[in-house]
N, C-alpha and C positions, 0 to 999 in steps of 0.2 A: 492614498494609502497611509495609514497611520505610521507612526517610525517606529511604534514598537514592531511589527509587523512587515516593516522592512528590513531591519536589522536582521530578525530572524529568519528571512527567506533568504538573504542576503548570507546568512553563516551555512545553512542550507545551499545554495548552491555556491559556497565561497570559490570553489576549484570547476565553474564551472557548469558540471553537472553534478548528477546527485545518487551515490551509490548508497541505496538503503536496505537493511536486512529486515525482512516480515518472522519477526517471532509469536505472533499472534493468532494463528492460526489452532489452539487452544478452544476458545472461545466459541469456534463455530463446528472444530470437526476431532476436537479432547485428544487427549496426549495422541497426539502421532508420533510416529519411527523418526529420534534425531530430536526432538523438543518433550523428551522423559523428564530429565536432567537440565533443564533452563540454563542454572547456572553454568552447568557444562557445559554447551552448547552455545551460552555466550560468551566463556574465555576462547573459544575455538576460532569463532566467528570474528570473534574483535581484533585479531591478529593479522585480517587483511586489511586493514584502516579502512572499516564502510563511514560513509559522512554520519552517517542515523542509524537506531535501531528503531524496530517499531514491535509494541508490546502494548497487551493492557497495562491501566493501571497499576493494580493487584500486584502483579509478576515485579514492575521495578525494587519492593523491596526484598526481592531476592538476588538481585542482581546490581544494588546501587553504587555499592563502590566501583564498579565499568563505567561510573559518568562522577566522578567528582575530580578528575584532573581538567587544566586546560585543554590536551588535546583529545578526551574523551569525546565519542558519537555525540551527537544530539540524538534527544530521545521523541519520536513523534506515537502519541498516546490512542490508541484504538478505544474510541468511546461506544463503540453498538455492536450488535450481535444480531443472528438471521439465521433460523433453522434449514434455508434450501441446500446447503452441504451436508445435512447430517446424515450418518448411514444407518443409524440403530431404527432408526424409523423415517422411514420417508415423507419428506412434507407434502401435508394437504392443500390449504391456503398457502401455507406460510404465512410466517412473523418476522417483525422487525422492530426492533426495543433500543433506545436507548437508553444502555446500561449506565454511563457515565459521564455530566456536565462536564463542561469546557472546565468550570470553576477544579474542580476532584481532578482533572488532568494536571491543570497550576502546580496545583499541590503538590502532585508529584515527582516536579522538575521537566513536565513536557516544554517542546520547542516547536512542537507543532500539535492538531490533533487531526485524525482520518476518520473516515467515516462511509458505510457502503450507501449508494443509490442501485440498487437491485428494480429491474426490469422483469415481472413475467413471474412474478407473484399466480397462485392457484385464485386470487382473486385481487379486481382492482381498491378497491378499499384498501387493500395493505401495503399496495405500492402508495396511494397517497398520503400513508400515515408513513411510510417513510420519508416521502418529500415533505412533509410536515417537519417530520422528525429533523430531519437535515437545513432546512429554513432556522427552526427554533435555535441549533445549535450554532450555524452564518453567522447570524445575529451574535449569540454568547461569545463565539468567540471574533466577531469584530469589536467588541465592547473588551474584551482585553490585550487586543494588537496581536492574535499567533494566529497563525497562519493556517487554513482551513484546506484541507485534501481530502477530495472524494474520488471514491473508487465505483464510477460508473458500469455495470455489465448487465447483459441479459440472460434470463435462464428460461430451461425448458424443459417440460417434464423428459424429454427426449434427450435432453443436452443440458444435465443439472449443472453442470461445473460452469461451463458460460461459452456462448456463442460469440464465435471469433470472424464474421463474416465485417468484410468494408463497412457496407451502408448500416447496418447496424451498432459498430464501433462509433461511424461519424454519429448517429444520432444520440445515444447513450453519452458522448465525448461533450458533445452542442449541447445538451439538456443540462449537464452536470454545471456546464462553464454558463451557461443562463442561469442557475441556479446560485451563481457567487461562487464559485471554489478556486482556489489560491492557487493549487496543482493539482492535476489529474493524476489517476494512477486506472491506468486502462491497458486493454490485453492487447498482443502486438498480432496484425497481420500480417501476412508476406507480401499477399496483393495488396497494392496503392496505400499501406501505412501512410504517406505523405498528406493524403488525402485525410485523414481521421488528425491528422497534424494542424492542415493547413485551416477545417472548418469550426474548431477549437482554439478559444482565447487565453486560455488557460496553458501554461508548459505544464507536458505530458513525461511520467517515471513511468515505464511499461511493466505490468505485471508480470514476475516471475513464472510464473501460470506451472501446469503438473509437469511432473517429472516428466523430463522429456529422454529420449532413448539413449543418446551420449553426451559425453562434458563437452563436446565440439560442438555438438548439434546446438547448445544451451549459449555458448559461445557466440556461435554463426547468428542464433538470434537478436542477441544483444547488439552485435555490428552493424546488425542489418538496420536495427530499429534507432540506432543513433547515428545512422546516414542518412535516414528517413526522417529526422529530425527533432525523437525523443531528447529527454534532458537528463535520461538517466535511468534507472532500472531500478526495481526492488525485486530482489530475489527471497525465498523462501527455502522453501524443499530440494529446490535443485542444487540448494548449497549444503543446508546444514544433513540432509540424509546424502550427499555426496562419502565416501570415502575418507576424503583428505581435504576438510571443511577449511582449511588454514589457508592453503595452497591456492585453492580454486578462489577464495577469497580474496586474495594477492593478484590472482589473474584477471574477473571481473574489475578490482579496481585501477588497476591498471589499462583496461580496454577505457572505462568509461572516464577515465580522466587525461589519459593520452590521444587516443584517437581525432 
């Protein structure tokens, strides 16, 4: 492993594990409830010490002075984008673009970059031009020492958001971690999680995934998936459209760096 690239996984999970906020969710499904106001939304958030935020590009200079002290987030940079979340019109194939080189994340002030591996494309061609897409960028950013996170899932015209079964998780999780990725960031099962753990080379951050019905329930998930042997969580929605974004933030971090 390069040392640039240790260093930074290294301040990444300095406590541990690794409590990260998904502000990006812009990009693939446009202003949602709770990410109007970015900048709002990231004084709220930064007030339960998450390790990271994660954000496009674009956005950080709305929000940059939240990262120019020493114990500000690190920022981990969302470089692509994929129509199968959208609701104003429902995808046919599906696409998947990379919107932004490793190099335009740099520049930034990224500390890490993400990136999706989407399964179940309306055609296989565009699943392989995402694993292209994803190869091309390994590469880019092993040549600069930051640390590479994909976000493995499958979708279906049935089940757009993403399918949450075992055996499906282990292959999506296997595929990504053969594919070179630094950390996984994959959606938690309650059945045999350990298993989607143990067939994975790669330390797994479990998806925030949708709104779930209460702060407990959202809770209960998190506990569950870092006794099962995640390394840490990225939340989204269930935080910053929560109520009291500060609070809940204080709690999550607290579960994932004590427990």
């Amino acid at each position: 492993m390069m040392i640039g690239k240790e260093i930074r996984l290294g301040k990444l999970f300095s406590r541990r594990r690794a409590f990260i906020v998904a502000l990006d969710h812009g990009v693939v499904m446009g202003p949602m409830r709770g990410i109007e106001n970015v900048q709002e939304t990231v004084s709220r958030v930064i007030k339960g010490d998450p390790d990271a935020l994660q954000m496009t590009p674009p956005t950080v200079k709305l929000v940059k002075d939240n990262f120019l002290t020493r114990n500000s987030p690190l920022l981990i940079a969302r470089l692509d984008t994929t129509n199968v979340w959208r609701k104003h019109k429902e995808f046919a194939e599906g696409y998947h673009i990379a919107g932004y080189t490793v190099k335009d994340a740099i520049r930034y002030g990224a500390d890490a970059v993400v990136t999706y591996l989407v399964i179940g494309y309306g055609k296989d061609e565009i699943e392989g031009i995402n694993i292209a897409n994803i190869s091309n960028l390994r590469r880019e950013a092993e040549d600069y020492g930051i640390p590479f996170i994909v976000e493995p899932l499958m979708v279906t015209k049935e089940n757009p958001d993403s399918v949450k079964e075992t055996e499906v998780l282990k292959y999506v999780a296997r595929l990504a971690s053969e594919l070179g990725a630094d950390v996984l960031k994959v959606d938690y099962t309650r059945n045999d999680f350990s298993e989607v753990v143990k067939v994975s080379f790669s330390p797994i951050v479990i998806r925030g995934g949708p709104k779930t019905n209460t702060e407990e329930d959202f809770l209960s998930m998190i506990r569950d998936a870092l006794k099962a042997g995640a390394m840490g969580v990225t939340v989204g929605r269930n935080l910053w459209q929560n109520p009291e974004p500060p609070l809940l933030a204080s709690k999550i971090s607290k579960l994932v760096h004590e427990l």
